[in-house]
VEXMI-207047 format. One record per residue (C-alpha): residue number from 1; residue in one letter; x, y, z. Coordinates in steps of 0.02 Angstrom, whole numbers, plus 50000, padded with zeros to 5 digits. Example, Ala and Ser with C-alpha at 12.3 -4.5 7.8 and 13.67 -1.06 7.14 Angstrom:
REM VEXMI-207047
{site 1 A {50615 49775 50390}}
{site 2 S {50684 49947 50357}}
REM end
This chain:
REM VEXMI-207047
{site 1 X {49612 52756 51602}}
{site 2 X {49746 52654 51732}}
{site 3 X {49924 52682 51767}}
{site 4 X {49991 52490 51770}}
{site 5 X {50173 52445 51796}}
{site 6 X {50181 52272 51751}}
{site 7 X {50322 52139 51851}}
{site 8 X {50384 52037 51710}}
{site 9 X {50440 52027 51530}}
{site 10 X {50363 51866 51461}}
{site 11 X {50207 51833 51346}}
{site 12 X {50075 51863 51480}}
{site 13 X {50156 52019 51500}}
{site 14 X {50194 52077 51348}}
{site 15 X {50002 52032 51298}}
{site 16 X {49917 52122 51441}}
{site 17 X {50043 52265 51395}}
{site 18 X {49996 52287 51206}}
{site 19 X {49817 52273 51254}}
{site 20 X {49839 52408 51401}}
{site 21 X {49913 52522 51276}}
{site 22 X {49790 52493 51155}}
{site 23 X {49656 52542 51271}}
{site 24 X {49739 52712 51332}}
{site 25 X {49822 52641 51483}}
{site 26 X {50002 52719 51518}}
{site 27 X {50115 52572 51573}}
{site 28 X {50278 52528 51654}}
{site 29 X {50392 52369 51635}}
{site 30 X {50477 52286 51774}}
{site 31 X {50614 52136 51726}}
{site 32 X {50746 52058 51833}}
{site 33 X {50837 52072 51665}}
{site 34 X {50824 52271 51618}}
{site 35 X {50866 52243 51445}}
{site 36 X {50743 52116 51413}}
{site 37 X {50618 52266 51509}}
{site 38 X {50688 52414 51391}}
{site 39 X {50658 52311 51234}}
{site 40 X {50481 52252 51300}}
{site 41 X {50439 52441 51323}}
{site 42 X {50512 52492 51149}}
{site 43 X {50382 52368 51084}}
{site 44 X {50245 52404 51157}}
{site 45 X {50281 52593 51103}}
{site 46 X {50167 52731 51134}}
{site 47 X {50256 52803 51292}}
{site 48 X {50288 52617 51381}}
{site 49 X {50425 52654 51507}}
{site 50 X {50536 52534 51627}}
{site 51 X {50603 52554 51812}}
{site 52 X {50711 52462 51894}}
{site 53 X {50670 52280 51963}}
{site 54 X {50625 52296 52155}}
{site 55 X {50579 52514 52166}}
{site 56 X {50423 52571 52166}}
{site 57 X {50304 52568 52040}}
{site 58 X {50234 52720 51962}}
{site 59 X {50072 52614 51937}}
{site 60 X {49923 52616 52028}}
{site 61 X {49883 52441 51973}}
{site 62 X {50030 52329 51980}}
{site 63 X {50007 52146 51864}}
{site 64 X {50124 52020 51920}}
{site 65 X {50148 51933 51755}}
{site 66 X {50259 51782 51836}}
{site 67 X {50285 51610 51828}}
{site 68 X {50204 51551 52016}}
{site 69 X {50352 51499 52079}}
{site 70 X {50436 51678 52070}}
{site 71 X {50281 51778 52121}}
{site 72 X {50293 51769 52316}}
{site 73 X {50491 51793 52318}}
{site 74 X {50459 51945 52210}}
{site 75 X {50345 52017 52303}}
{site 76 X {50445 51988 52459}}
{site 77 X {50585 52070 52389}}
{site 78 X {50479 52214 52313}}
{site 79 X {50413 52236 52507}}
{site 80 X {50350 52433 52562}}
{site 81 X {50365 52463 52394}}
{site 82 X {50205 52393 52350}}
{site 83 X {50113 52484 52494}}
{site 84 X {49942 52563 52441}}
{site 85 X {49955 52463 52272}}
{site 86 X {49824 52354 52177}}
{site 87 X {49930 52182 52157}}
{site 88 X {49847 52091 52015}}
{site 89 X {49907 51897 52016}}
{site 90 X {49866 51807 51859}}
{site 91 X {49955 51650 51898}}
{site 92 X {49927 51477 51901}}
{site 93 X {50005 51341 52002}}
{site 94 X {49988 51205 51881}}
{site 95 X {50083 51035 51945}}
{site 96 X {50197 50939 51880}}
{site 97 X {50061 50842 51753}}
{site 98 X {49951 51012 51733}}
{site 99 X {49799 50909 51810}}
{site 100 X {49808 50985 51971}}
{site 101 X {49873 51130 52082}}
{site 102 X {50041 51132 52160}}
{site 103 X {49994 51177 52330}}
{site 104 X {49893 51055 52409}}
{site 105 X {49791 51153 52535}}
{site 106 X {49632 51254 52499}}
{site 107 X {49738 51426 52447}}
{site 108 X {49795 51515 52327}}
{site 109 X {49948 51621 52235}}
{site 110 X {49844 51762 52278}}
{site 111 X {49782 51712 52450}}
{site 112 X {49979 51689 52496}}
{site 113 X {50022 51869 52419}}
{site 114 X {49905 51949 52534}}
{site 115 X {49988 51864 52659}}
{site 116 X {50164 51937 52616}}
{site 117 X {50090 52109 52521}}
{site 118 X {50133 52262 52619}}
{site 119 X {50015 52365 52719}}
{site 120 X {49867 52470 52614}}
{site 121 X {49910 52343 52473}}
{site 122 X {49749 52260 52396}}
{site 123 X {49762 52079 52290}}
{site 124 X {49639 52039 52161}}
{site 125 X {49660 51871 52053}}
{site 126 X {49621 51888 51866}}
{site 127 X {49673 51850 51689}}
{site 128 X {49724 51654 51759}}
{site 129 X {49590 51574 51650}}
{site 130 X {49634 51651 51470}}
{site 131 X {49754 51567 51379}}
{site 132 X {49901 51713 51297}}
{site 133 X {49851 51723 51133}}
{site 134 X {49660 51711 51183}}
{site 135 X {49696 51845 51264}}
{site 136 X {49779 51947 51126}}
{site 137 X {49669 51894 50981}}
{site 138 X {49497 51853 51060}}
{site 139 X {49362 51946 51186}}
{site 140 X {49349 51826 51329}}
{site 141 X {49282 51856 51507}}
{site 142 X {49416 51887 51643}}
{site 143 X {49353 51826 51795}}
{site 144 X {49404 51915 51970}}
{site 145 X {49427 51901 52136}}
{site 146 X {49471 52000 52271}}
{site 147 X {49426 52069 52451}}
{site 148 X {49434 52270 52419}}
{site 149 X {49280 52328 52341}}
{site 150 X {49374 52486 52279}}
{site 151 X {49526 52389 52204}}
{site 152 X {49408 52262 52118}}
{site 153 X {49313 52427 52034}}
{site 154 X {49485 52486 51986}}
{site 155 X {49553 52324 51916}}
{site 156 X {49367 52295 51834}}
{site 157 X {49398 52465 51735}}
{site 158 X {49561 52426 51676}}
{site 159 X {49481 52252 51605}}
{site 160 X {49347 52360 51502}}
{site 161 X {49454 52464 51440}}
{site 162 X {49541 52306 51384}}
{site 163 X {49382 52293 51279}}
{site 164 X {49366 52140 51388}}
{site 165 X {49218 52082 51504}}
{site 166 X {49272 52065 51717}}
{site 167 X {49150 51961 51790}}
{site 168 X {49178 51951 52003}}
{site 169 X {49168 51786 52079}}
{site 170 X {49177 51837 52253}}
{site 171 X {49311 51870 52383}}
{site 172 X {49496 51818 52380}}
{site 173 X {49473 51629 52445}}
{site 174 X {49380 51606 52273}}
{site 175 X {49549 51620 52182}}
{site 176 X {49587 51460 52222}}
{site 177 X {49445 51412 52139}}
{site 178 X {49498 51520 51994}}
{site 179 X {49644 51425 51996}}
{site 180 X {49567 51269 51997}}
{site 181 X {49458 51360 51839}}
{site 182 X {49657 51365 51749}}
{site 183 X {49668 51162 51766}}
{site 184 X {49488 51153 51707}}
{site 185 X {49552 51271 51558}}
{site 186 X {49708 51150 51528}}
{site 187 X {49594 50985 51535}}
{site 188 X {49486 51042 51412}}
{site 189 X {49613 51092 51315}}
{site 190 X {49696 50916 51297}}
{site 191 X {49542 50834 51254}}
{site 192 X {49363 50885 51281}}
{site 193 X {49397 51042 51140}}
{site 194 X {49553 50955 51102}}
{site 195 X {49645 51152 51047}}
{site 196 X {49735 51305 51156}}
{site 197 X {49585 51402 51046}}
{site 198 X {49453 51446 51166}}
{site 199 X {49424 51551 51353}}
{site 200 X {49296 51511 51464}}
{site 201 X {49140 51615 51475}}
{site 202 X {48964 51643 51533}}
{site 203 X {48802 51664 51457}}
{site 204 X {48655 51726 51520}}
{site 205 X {48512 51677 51439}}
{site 206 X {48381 51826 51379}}
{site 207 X {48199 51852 51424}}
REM end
C-alpha cells in the first residue's frame, strides 16, 4: 500500500481520501485552512492525519486536489519540500464556458508543475477525467500520464488499490490531452448523455 498526503480539503480530496483509506493507504491532509484539514482527517478516520500547509509531506505520493488556478502557486510555495515526491495533478483548466481550456498553448497544469516542481520530484496527471461522485460510487478507468516510469508504477498501484483501473496514455505532454479528455467529459455531460452519471472508459474487445 502508498503513503499519500493529499494538498487540499475539498470533494476531490475528500473522495480520493475515503477511497485511499478504504484500500489500506495511510494518508495525510494538507489545507490552507487547518481546521477545515483536522475535520477532513477526523472523517476520513482510520489513522488520517494533517500537517501543516507548506512542510513536508510524510507521503510518498503527494495528490494536489486543487482548483487549477491555486495548483502552481502552491506548489511554488511548497518548493524543496516536494523534492523526491510523486506530484499527482488531477486538475482541469476548464474556461470560462467549460468548452475549452484556459491556457491557450499546447500545455498543461501538469506540464507547468514540472516546470516549477523541485529537483527529484516526478509529475504524473490522473483522476482529471472522473467526475467526484463517479469517482466515489462507480469503478471507472483513471487515465495517466507522466515521464518517470517508476513514479507512474507507483501512482498505477495506488489506483488498484483504489479498486480502480490506471490505464497510461503516454508521457507528460499527453496531459494536455487528458485535459482536453475533462472538456470532452463536460460536453458530454451537457448533452450527448445529457447527466454528471458516467466516466470515460475503454473496451477491448475479446478474441
Amino acid at each position: 500500500m502508498s503513503n499519500i498526503s493529499i494538498i487540499g480539503t475539498g470533494n476531490m480530496a475528500r473522495t480520493i481520501g475515503a477511497r485511499a483509506i478504504a484500500g489500506g493507504n495511510t494518508v495525510e491532509v494538507m489545507g490552507r485552512d487547518q481546521s477545515k484539514a483536522a475535520d477532513l482527517a477526523k472523517a476520513l478516520g482510520d489513522g488520517a492525519t494533517t500537517a501543516e500547509w507548506g512542510t513536508a509531506p510524510a507521503g510518498d505520493i503527494v495528490i494536489v486536489a486543487l482548483l487549477y488556478s491555486g495548483v502552481l502557486p502552491a506548489i511554488a510555495q511548497y518548493g524543496d519540500a516536494l523534492a523526491g515526491k510523486v506530484i499527482v495533478d488531477i486538475s482541469n483548466p476548464f474556461n470560462s464556458t467549460f468548452d475549452g481550456l484556459a491556457h491557450r498553448e499546447v500545455t498543461s497544469i501538469a506540464q507547468e508543475v514540472a516546470k516549477v516542481a523541485p529537483a527529484g520530484a516526478s509529475v504524473v496527471k490522473a483522476f482529471n477525467t472522473v467526475f467526484r461522485h463517479v469517482l466515489e460510487k462507480g469503478r471507472p478507468d483513471v487515465f495517466l500520464a507522466g515521464d518517470n516510469a517508476q513514479a507512474k508504477a507507483s501512482v498505477e498501484a495506488f489506483v488498484e488499490s483504489l479498486g480502480l483501473r490506471p490505464l497510461d496514455v503516454g508521457g507528460l505532454k499527453m496531459a494536455h490531452w487528458l485535459e482536453g479528455a475533462g472538456v470532452v467529459t463536460v460536453g458530454l455531460a451537457n448533452h450527448g448523455v445529457g447527466n454528471l452519471d458516467f466516466a470515460l472508459s475503454i473496451t477491448e474487445l475479446t478474441v
